[in-house]
N, C-alpha and C positions, 0 to 999 in steps of 0.2 A: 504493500500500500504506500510505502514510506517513498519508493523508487516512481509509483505513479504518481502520485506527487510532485516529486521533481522534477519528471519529465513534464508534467504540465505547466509547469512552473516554465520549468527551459523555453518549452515553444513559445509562452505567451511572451516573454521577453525575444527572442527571434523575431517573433512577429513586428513587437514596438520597431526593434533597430530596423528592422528592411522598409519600415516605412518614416523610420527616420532621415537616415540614407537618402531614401529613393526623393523624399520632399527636400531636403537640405543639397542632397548632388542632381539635379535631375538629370543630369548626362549619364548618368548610371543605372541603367533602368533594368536592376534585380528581380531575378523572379519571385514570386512567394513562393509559400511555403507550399510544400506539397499537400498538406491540409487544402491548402483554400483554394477553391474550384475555380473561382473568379477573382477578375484583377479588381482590387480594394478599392472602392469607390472616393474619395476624400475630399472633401469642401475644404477651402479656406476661407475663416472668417474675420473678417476688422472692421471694425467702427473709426469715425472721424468727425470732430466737432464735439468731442470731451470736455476741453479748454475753451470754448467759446461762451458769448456771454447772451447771445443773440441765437434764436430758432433752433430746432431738434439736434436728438442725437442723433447720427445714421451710420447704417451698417450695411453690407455687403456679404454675402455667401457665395463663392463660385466653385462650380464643379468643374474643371477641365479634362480633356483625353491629355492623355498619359502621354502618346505622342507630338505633343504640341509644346509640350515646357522648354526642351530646349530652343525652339522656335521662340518663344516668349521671353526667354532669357537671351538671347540674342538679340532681340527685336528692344530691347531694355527696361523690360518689365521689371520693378525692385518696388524697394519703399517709395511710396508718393512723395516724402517730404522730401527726396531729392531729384525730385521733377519738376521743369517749367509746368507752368498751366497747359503748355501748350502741346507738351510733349503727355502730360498723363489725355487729356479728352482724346488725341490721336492714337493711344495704347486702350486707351476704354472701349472704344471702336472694334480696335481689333480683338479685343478680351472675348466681347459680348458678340462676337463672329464668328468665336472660335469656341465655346466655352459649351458643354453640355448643358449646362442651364447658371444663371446669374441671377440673383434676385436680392432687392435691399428692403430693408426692415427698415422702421422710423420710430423713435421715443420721443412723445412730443414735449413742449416747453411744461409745463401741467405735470406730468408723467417725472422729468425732471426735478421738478420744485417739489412732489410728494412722495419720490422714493430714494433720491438723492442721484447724482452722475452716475457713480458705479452704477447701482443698482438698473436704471433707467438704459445703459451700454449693454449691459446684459442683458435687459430685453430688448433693446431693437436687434442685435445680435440672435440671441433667440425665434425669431420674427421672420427672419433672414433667412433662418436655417429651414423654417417648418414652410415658408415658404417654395422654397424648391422643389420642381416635379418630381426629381430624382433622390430618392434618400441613402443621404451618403453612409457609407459603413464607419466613415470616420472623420470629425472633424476637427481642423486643425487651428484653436482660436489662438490670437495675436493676446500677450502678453499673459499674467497669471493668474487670473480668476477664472475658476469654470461659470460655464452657464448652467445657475440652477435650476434641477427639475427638467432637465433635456434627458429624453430618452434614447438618443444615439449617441454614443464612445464618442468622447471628445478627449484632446491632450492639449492643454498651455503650451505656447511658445514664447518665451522673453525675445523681445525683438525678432517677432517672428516675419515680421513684414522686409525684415532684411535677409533673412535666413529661409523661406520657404517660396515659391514662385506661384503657390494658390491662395496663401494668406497676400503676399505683396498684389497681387490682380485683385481680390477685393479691397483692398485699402485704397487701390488706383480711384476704381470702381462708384465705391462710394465718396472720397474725395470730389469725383467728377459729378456727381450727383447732386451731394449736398452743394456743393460752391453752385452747380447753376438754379438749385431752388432759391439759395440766397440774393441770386442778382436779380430774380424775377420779385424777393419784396424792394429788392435796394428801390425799387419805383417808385414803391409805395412809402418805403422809408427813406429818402435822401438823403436827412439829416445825421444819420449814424454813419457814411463813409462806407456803407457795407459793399462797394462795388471795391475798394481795396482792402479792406478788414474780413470781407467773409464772414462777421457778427465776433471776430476775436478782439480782446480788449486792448485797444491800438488808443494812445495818447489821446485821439479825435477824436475815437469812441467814447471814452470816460469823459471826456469834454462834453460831449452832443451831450450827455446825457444829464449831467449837470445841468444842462440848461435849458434841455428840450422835455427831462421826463422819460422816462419809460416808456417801451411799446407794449405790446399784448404777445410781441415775440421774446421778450429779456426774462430771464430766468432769475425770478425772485430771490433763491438760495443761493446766491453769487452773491458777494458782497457788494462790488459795485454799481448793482443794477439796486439792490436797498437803500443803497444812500441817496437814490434818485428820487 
């Protein structure tokens, strides 16, 4: 009993590394395990607009085929935060061209103020995920909190958006998503700067707000949208 044991112990660690590996190298594309009949489905998931002080949080799930990452990593698919504007909506194009299914989730300003950021990250996150046609066998979310109460195998990645080529495609993802919800209120709201700020707290931002008040998009539970 003791040796069966082990051995199940053994595999399920096998298992983790080959899809460790296979997401951190994608040029490496390991077989599984002779266990598993089919090749391992895996989302990567990230959120964007944590730090912002203005409108939702959003998130991103994408499935991709297996033969397309090193295509995507060539093509310079990474973390969004070292991308022009202009170079992630040009990769988001091609993600959501390329991608088994892409779908984002949204935690709105409300949902923010009464569960707090984290909390609020985790479910549009969540949201993301249950959204997708296809259910992944495993999902692989950007930094270190799970998503609670999700019923498919997830694993943390710390800087996974730098480290994984289906977590960095949804960061893209929903980066390009949120920034062009926000240019569509910038219309509506002028006065906050948000066609440069994106609703993040930029010197202008904290100004406007000083003097302008609050919208019905600023998150209460942010200090500086309180003192407005």
């Amino acid at each position: 009993m003791k040796s069966e044991g082990r051995r199940k112990k053994s595999e399920v660690r096998g298992k983790k590394e080959e899809v460790e590996i296979f997401t951190l190298f994608p040029s490496f594309h390991l077989p599984l395990s002779p266990w598993a009949s089919n090749t391992l489905v895996i989302a990567g998931v990230d959120e964007v607009g944590r730090g912002a002080l203005f409108g939702p949080v959003v998130a991103a799930a994408c499935i991709l085929p297996h033969q397309v990452l090193d295509e995507l990593a060539s093509c310079g698919v990474r973390d969004s935060k070292q991308l022009s504007a202009r170079a992630r909506s040009r990769l988001a194009v091609t993600i959501r061209a390329v991608a088994v299914d892409c779908q984002i989730g949204v935690a709105s300003v409300r949902e923010i103020d009464r569960l707090n950021i984290l909390q609020a990250s985790l479910l549009a996150m969540k949201r993301a995920i249950l959204k997708l046609s296809v259910t992944p066998d495993l999902c692989l979310v950007d930094g270190n909190q799970r998503i609670p109460n999700l019923s498919i195998e997830q694993e943390t990645m710390i800087q996974g958006d730098a480290r994984s080529i289906q977590i960095a495609a949804a960061s893209i993802v929903a980066k390009v998503w949120r920034d062009e919800l926000i240019l569509r209120l910038a219309v509506k709201y002028p006065e906050y700067d948000l066609t440069n700020n994106k609703g993040y707290g930029t010197a202008k931002h904290k100004l406007a707000l000083e003097r302008c008040g609050r919208s019905a998009f600023h998150r209460l539970s942010f200090s500086p949208c309180r003192k407005s």
